[in-house]
N, C-alpha and C positions, 0 to 999 in steps of 0.2 A: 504494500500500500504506500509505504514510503516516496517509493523509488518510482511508484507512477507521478504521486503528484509533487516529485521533483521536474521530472521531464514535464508534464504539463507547465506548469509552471516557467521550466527553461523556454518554453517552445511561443509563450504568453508573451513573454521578454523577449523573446524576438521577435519575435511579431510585432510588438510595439516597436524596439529601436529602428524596423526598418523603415519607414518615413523621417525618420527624426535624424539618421545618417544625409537626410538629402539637404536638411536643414542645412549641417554641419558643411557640406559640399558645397552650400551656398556662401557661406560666412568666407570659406577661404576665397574662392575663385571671382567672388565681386573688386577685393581689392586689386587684384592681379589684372583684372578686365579694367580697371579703372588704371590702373600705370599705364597700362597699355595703349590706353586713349592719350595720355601724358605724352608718353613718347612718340604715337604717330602726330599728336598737338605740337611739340617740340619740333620733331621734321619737318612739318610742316612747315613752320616758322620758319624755321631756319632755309626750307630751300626758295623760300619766298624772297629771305633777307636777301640770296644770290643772284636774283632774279631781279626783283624789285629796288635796287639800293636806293635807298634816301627817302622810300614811304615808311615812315613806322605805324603808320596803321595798319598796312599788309601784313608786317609782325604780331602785334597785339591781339588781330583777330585767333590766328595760330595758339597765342600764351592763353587766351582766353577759352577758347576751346579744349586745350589743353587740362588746365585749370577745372571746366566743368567736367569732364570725364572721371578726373580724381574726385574729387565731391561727391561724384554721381555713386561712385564707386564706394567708398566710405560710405554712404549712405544707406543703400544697400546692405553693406555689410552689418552696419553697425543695426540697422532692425533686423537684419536677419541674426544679428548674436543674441540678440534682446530674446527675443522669437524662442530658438532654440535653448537659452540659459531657463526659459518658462518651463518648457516642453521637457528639457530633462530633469527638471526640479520635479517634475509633477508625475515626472515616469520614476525617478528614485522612490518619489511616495509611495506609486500606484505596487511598486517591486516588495518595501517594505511590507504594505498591506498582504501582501499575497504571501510573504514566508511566515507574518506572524501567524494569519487563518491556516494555514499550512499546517501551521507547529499546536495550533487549538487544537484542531482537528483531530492529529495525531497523537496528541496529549488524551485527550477526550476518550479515542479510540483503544488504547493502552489500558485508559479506567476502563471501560467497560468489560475489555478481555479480563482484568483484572480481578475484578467483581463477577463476571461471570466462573471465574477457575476457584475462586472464594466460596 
Protein backbone atom coordinates (compact mmCIF):
# COMPACT_ATOMS: atom_id res chain seq x y z
CA UNK A 1 0.00 0.00 0.00
CA UNK A 2 2.81 2.00 0.61
CA UNK A 3 4.69 1.91 -2.20
CA UNK A 4 1.43 2.53 -4.56
CA UNK A 5 0.63 5.69 -3.08
CA UNK A 6 4.33 6.79 -3.31
CA UNK A 7 4.28 6.34 -7.13
CA UNK A 8 0.89 7.83 -7.23
CA UNK A 9 1.81 10.49 -5.71
CA UNK A 10 5.48 10.74 -7.74
CA UNK A 11 3.44 10.52 -10.87
CA UNK A 12 0.89 13.62 -9.33
CA UNK A 13 4.30 15.75 -9.03
CA UNK A 14 4.98 15.22 -12.26
CA UNK A 15 2.26 15.99 -13.77
CA UNK A 16 2.09 19.07 -12.10
CA UNK A 17 5.90 20.21 -12.73
CA UNK A 18 5.33 19.76 -16.31
CA UNK A 19 3.76 23.09 -17.39
CA UNK A 20 5.48 24.84 -14.76
CA UNK A 21 9.06 23.63 -16.47
CA UNK A 22 7.64 25.89 -19.45
CA UNK A 23 7.30 28.75 -17.09
CA UNK A 24 10.83 28.39 -16.18
CA UNK A 25 12.00 28.02 -20.08
CA UNK A 26 10.35 31.25 -20.38
CA UNK A 27 12.09 33.27 -17.58
CA UNK A 28 15.44 32.23 -19.00
CA UNK A 29 15.16 32.75 -22.82
CA UNK A 30 13.10 36.38 -22.75
CA UNK A 31 16.40 37.85 -21.54
CA UNK A 32 18.56 36.29 -24.18
CA UNK A 33 15.73 37.38 -26.90
CA UNK A 34 15.94 40.78 -25.45
CA UNK A 35 20.05 41.17 -25.84
CA UNK A 36 19.55 39.82 -28.95
CA UNK A 37 17.26 42.78 -30.09
CA UNK A 38 20.24 44.85 -28.28
CA UNK A 39 22.70 43.66 -30.42
CA UNK A 40 20.91 43.50 -33.91
CA UNK A 41 19.78 47.53 -32.39
CA UNK A 42 23.53 48.08 -31.81
CA UNK A 43 24.40 46.82 -35.79
CA UNK A 44 22.04 48.48 -36.79
CA UNK A 45 23.31 51.77 -35.42
CA UNK A 46 26.38 51.21 -36.09
CA UNK A 47 26.04 50.23 -39.98
CA UNK A 48 23.91 53.28 -40.32
CA UNK A 49 26.65 55.48 -38.50
CA UNK A 50 28.83 54.00 -41.81
CA UNK A 51 26.56 54.88 -44.11
CA UNK A 52 24.98 57.99 -42.90
CA UNK A 53 27.83 60.18 -41.34
CA UNK A 54 26.91 63.33 -39.69
CA UNK A 55 22.97 62.25 -39.13
CA UNK A 56 22.61 61.30 -35.57
CA UNK A 57 19.24 60.74 -35.76
CA UNK A 58 19.93 57.73 -38.07
CA UNK A 59 21.96 56.43 -34.95
CA UNK A 60 19.42 57.17 -32.19
CA UNK A 61 16.75 55.41 -33.99
CA UNK A 62 19.06 52.15 -33.86
CA UNK A 63 20.18 52.85 -29.79
CA UNK A 64 16.45 53.39 -29.24
CA UNK A 65 15.23 50.31 -30.71
CA UNK A 66 17.95 48.69 -29.23
CA UNK A 67 17.04 49.84 -25.98
CA UNK A 68 13.33 48.62 -26.35
CA UNK A 69 14.01 45.05 -27.02
CA UNK A 70 16.06 44.98 -23.75
CA UNK A 71 13.06 46.36 -21.72
CA UNK A 72 10.83 44.30 -23.77
CA UNK A 73 12.99 41.42 -22.78
CA UNK A 74 13.23 42.01 -19.00
CA UNK A 75 9.90 42.55 -18.83
CA UNK A 76 8.87 39.43 -19.83
CA UNK A 77 11.15 37.82 -17.80
CA UNK A 78 10.63 39.50 -14.98
CA UNK A 79 6.56 38.54 -14.98
CA UNK A 80 7.32 35.48 -16.15
CA UNK A 81 9.70 34.89 -12.79
CA UNK A 82 6.81 36.43 -10.74
CA UNK A 83 4.46 33.94 -12.60
CA UNK A 84 6.56 30.81 -11.89
CA UNK A 85 8.02 31.83 -8.12
CA UNK A 86 3.76 31.67 -7.48
CA UNK A 87 3.24 28.58 -9.30
CA UNK A 88 6.11 26.75 -7.50
CA UNK A 89 5.26 28.02 -4.09
CA UNK A 90 1.83 26.63 -4.59
CA UNK A 91 3.16 23.36 -6.12
CA UNK A 92 5.63 22.98 -2.81
CA UNK A 93 2.36 23.33 -0.83
CA UNK A 94 0.14 21.33 -3.06
CA UNK A 95 3.58 18.39 -2.75
CA UNK A 96 3.58 18.96 1.15
CA UNK A 97 -0.25 18.26 1.36
CA UNK A 98 -0.11 15.15 -0.49
CA UNK A 99 2.90 13.35 1.77
CA UNK A 100 1.29 14.50 4.94
CA UNK A 101 -2.47 12.69 3.72
CA UNK A 102 -0.17 10.00 2.48
CA UNK A 103 1.58 9.60 5.98
CA UNK A 104 -2.47 9.94 7.65
CA UNK A 105 -3.51 7.43 5.64
CA UNK A 106 -0.83 5.07 6.27
CA UNK A 107 -0.80 5.90 9.88
CA UNK A 108 -4.43 5.20 10.18
CA UNK A 109 -4.14 2.14 8.08
CA UNK A 110 -1.28 0.52 10.54
CA UNK A 111 -4.08 1.30 13.47
CA UNK A 112 -6.49 -0.47 12.15
CA UNK A 113 -4.25 -3.61 11.15
CA UNK A 114 -3.20 -3.18 14.53
CA UNK A 115 -6.55 -3.28 16.31
CA UNK A 116 -7.64 -5.74 14.13
CA UNK A 117 -4.53 -8.50 15.10
CA UNK A 118 -5.57 -7.06 18.96
Amino acid sequence: MESVLEGEAALAVASLRTNLSHLDTIVTIAPLLGLLGTVVGMIGSFSVMNIKAGQPQAITGGVGEALIATASGLCVATLAMIIYSYFNHRLDQLITNIEQTCLLLLGHIKQEKHHEVA
